[in-house]
N, C-alpha and C positions, 0 to 999 in steps of 0.2 A: 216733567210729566212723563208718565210712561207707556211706550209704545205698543205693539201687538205682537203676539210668539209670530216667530217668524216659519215658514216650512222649509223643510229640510231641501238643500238646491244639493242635487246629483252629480258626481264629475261624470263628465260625456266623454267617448273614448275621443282621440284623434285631436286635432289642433284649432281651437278658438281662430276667428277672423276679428281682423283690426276693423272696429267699428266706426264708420262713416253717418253724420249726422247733418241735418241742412241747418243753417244758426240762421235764422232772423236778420241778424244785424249784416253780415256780409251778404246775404240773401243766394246763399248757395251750401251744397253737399260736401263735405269734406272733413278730411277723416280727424277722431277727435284725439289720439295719440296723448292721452295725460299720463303719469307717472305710476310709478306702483300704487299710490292711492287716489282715485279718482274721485274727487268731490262732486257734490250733487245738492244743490239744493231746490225742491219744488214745494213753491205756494200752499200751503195747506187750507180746509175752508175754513169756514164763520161758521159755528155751530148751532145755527138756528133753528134749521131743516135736517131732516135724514139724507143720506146718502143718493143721489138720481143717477144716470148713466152717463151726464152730462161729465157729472165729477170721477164715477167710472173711469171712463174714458181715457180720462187722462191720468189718473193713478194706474193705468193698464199700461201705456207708452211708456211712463216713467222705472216701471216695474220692466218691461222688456231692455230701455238701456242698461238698468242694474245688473239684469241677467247677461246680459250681452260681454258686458265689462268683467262680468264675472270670469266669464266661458276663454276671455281671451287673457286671463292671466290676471287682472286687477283687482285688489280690493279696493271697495267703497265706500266712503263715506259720505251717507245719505246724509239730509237736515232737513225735517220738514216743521211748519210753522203749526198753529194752528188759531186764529186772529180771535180769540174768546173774551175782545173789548169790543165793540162798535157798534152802529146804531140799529143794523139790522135785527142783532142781537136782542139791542132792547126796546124797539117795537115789538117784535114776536113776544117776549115775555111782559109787554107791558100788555100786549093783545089778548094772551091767554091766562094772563093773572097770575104769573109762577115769579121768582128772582131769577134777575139773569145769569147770575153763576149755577144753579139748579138748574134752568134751559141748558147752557152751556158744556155743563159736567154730561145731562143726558146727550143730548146729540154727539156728544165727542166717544161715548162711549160707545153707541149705535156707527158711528164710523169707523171706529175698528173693529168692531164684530163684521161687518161690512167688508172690511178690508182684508181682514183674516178669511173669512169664508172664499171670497175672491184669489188667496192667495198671494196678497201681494206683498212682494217682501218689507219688512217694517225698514222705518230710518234706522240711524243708530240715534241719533237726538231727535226728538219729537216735542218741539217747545212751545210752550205756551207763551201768546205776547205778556200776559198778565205776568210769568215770570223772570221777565226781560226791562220792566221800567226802569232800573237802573243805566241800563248799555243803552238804552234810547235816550235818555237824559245826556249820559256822556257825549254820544253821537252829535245830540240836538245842540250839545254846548261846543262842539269843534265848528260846525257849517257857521252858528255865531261869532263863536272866535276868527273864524277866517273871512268875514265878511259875505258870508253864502247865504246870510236868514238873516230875518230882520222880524222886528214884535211890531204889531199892528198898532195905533195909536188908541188907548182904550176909551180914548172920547167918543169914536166912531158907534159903540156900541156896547160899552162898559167892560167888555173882552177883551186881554191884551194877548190873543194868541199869536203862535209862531211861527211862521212861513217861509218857506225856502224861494230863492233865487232862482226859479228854472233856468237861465241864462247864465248860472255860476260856471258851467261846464262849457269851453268855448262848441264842445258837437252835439248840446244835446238834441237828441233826436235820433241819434245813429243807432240807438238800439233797434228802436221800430221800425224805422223808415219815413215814418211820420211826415206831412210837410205841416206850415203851421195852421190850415184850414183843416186837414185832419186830427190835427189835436185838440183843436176848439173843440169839435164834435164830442170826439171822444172823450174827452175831459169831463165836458156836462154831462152825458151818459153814464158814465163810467165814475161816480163816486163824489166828481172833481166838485168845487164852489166856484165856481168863476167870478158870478155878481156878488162877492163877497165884499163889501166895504171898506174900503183900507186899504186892500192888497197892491201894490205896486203894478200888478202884470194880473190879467184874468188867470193864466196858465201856473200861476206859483201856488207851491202844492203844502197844505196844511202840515208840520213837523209836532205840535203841542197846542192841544187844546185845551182852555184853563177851565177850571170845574164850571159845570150850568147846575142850575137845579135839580136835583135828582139824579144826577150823575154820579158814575164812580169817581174815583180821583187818586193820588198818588204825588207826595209832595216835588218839587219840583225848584230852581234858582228862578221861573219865571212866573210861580202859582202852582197849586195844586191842580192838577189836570190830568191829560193822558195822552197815550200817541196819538201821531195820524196814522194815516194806515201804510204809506209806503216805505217808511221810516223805522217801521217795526221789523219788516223782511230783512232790509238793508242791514240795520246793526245782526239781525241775529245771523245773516249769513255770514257777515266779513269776519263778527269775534268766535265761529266753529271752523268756518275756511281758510278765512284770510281772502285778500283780493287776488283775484285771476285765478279764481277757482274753476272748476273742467265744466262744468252746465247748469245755468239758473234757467226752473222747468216751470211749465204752470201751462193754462188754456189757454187760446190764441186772444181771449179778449181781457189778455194782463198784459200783452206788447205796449199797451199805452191807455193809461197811463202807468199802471204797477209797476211793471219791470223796468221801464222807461226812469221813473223817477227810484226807483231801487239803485240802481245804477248811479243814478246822478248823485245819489246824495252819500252813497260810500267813495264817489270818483272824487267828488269835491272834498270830502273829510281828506282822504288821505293824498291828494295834490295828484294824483296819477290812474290812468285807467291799463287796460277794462275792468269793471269790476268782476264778469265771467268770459271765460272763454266763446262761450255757445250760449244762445239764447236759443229756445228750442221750446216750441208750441204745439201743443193739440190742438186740432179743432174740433167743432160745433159739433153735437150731436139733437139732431130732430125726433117728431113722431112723425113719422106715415107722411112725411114731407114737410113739415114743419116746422120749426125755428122751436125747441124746447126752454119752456123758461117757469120762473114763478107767478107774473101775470097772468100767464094765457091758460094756466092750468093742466098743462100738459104733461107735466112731467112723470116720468117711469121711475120709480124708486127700484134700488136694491133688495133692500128689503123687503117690498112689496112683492115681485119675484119669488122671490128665497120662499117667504110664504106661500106659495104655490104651489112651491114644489119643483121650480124652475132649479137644475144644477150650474149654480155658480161657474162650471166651465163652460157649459153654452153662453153664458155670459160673455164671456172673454172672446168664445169663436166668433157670436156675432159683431162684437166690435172688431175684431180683428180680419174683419171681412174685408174691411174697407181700409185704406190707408190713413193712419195718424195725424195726418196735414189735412185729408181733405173732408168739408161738413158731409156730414151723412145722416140717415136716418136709421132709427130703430120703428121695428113693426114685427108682430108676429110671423109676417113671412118668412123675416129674416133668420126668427129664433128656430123658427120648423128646420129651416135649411140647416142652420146651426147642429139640429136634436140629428137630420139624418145625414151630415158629415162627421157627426163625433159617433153614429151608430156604426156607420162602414168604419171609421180607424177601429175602432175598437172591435171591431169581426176580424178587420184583415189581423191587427196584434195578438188575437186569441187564437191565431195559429200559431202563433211560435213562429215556424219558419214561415220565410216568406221572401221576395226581390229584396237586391243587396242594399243592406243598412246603412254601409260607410257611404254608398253613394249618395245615398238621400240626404243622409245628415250633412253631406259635407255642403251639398246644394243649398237644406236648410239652414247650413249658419252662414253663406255668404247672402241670403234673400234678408234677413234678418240684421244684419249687420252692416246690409245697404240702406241706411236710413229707415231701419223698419219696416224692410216690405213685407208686411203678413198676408197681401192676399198671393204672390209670390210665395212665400213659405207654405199658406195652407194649399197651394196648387203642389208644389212639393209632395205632399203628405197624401193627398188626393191621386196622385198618380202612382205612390208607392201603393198604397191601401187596392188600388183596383188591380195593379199588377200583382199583387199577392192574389188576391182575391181569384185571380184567373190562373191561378196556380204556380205562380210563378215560388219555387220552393229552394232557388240556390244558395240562398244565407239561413243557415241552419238556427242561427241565436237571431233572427231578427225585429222578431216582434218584440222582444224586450231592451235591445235598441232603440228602436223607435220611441219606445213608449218611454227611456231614459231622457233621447234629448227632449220630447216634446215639454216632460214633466220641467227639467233645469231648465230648456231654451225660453218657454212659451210658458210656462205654470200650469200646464193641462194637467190634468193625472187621467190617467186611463186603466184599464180592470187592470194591467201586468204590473202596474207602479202601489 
């Protein structure tokens, strides 16, 4: 499947910083030090819905490590999914009377237009599960082979689907932190079947679903059927990475179960962990102080934006208002703030000269490279812009400086870029 044109990332004068990120699983900062080619793979959505801020969000955090990694010497390699099987998928197209591959194809392509206006640099592989049912089959036949999955009795309910072990891995849980009353929750919240019939353990996580009525399907050694859903990430990260790869990325509410069982079921296939170095989460975005989602109605679209007239880098400022870890909210205040700090940098930049560049910058890549501190870096940029502003004239090239790193570090473009 193919990805989005990517924008063109600037080299920035002076020396990249080794980038520090906080992993979930150890529950602490520290530095992520991967090899000349740093893998990455982050969650991609379900293509049922347009693009919200929610998923924003966290395609922006992911987009700042790539750049970071860039800045400091590394190339990457990205892998993002994109799950264009599952049920959401086909209620929404059962709901509006379309074929879910037609939903599927439209929303996927509404997310890169989305993603490209935003700026965010493309993966290099951008896959679709639909064409990965071979590697998940493979996958689903190793955890069998090794005693990790077991097929449900088809007496139960004429389905002899195929379930993993959550207990095959003697730690699992160590990704999230989880304990097992937090998983219960999460479980049934979050996708899982627990009162499912048959299963050994409420917490054992679906691998192969054999065809239902109306269903797609895809032959299979167990039945015609299709992935589950954490089984799908798993195989397509380990056969582009390999295991121990540098950061499996996604929103804070994939700690568990997604990434959790992502994890488990690449640990268990290949008898050895971690399956990623970092496990590394965005949080929540709200409205006006509220918990953003598809029940409640709330949600702020991309697109919706874009159509107003809103520029795509106030996008970015007001998310990057607040820090990547912590939930937050969007609201028009935010964006105003957003429209008159991207007005002052772009006054102080269209002087040219202006207070010294290399200082700022060098500020800006260590705020940045601390586990993404963007309201630290836009403080940075805030303090350069008003010192210019007040005349401050001793770096003669600085305004297009600035507007270099801003553009590579941060994706901003500004009138000098």
């Amino acid at each position: 499947m193919h990805s989005w044109s990517s924008p063109v990332v600037r080299s920035v004068p002076g020396d990249g910083v080794p980038l520090k990120l906080f992993d979930t699983a150890g529950s602490e900062v520290r530095e992520v030090a991967p090899g000349p080619v740093a893998g990455m793979y982050v969650c991609g959505i379900t293509p049922y819905d347009t693009t919200h801020l929610g998923h924003a969000a966290t395609y922006l955090t992911f987009d700042l490590v790539y750049r970071q990694l860039l800045d400091a010497g590394h190339e990457v390699h990205y892998v993002q999914n994109t799950t264009d099987v599952d049920d959401p998928l086909f209620e929404r197209a059962d709901r509006d009377g379309v074929d879910w591959r037609e939903l599927g194809d439209r929303e996927t392509d509404l997310f890169r237009e989305d993603m490209e206006a935003l700026r965010v640099l493309p993966p290099r592989d951008y896959v679709a599960a639909t064409e990965t049912i071979d590697e998940v089959v493979e996958m689903v036949g190793e955890l069998l082979d090794r005693g990790h999955a077991y097929r449900i009795d088809p007496d139960v309910d004429g389905y002899s689907d195929v379930y993993y072990r959550h207990r095959a891995t003697a730690d699992f849980g160590y990704e999230s932190g989880y304990d097992d009353d937090e998983m219960a929750v999460a479980f049934a919240e979050r996708g899982g079947d627990p009162d499912r019939s048959g299963k050994e353990h409420p917490l054992d996580a679906l691998l192969w679903r054999v065809e239902r009525p109306g269903e797609p399907s895809w032959p299979s050694p167990w039945g015609a059927g299709r992935p589950g859903w954490h089984i799908e990430c798993s195989a397509i990260a380990r056969n582009r990475l390999g295991m121990e790869f540098d950061i499996q990325g996604g929103g804070s509410d994939l700690a568990f179960p997604h990434h959790e069982f992502s994890a488990a079921h690449a640990e268990a296939a290949a008898g050895r962990r971690p399956f990623a170095r970092f496990y590394v989460h965005a949080a929540m975005i709200g409205l006006d102080g509220v918990k953003m989602s598809k029940s409640l109605g709330n949600l702020v679209r991309v697109q919706a934006l874009r159509e107003q007239g809103v520029d795509p880098a106030l996008i970015r400022l007001g998310l990057f208002a607040g820090h990547y870890r912590v939930d937050r909210s969007w609201s028009d205040d935010l964006l105003e703030r957003a429209r008159a700090r991207y007005d002052l940098w772009c006054r102080a930049i269209a002087r040219g000269v202006g207070a010294d560049a290399a200082a700022a910058i060098a500020e800006l890549r260590e705020r940045l490279a601390d586990d993404l501190d963007t309201p630290g870096a836009l403080a940075v940029i805030d303090a350069w812009a008003s010192a210019t502003l007040d005349g401050d004239d001793s770096d003669p090239s600085a305004g297009a400086g600035i507007a270099t790193a801003l553009d590579a570090l941060m994706g901003i473009p500004t009138l000098a870029v």
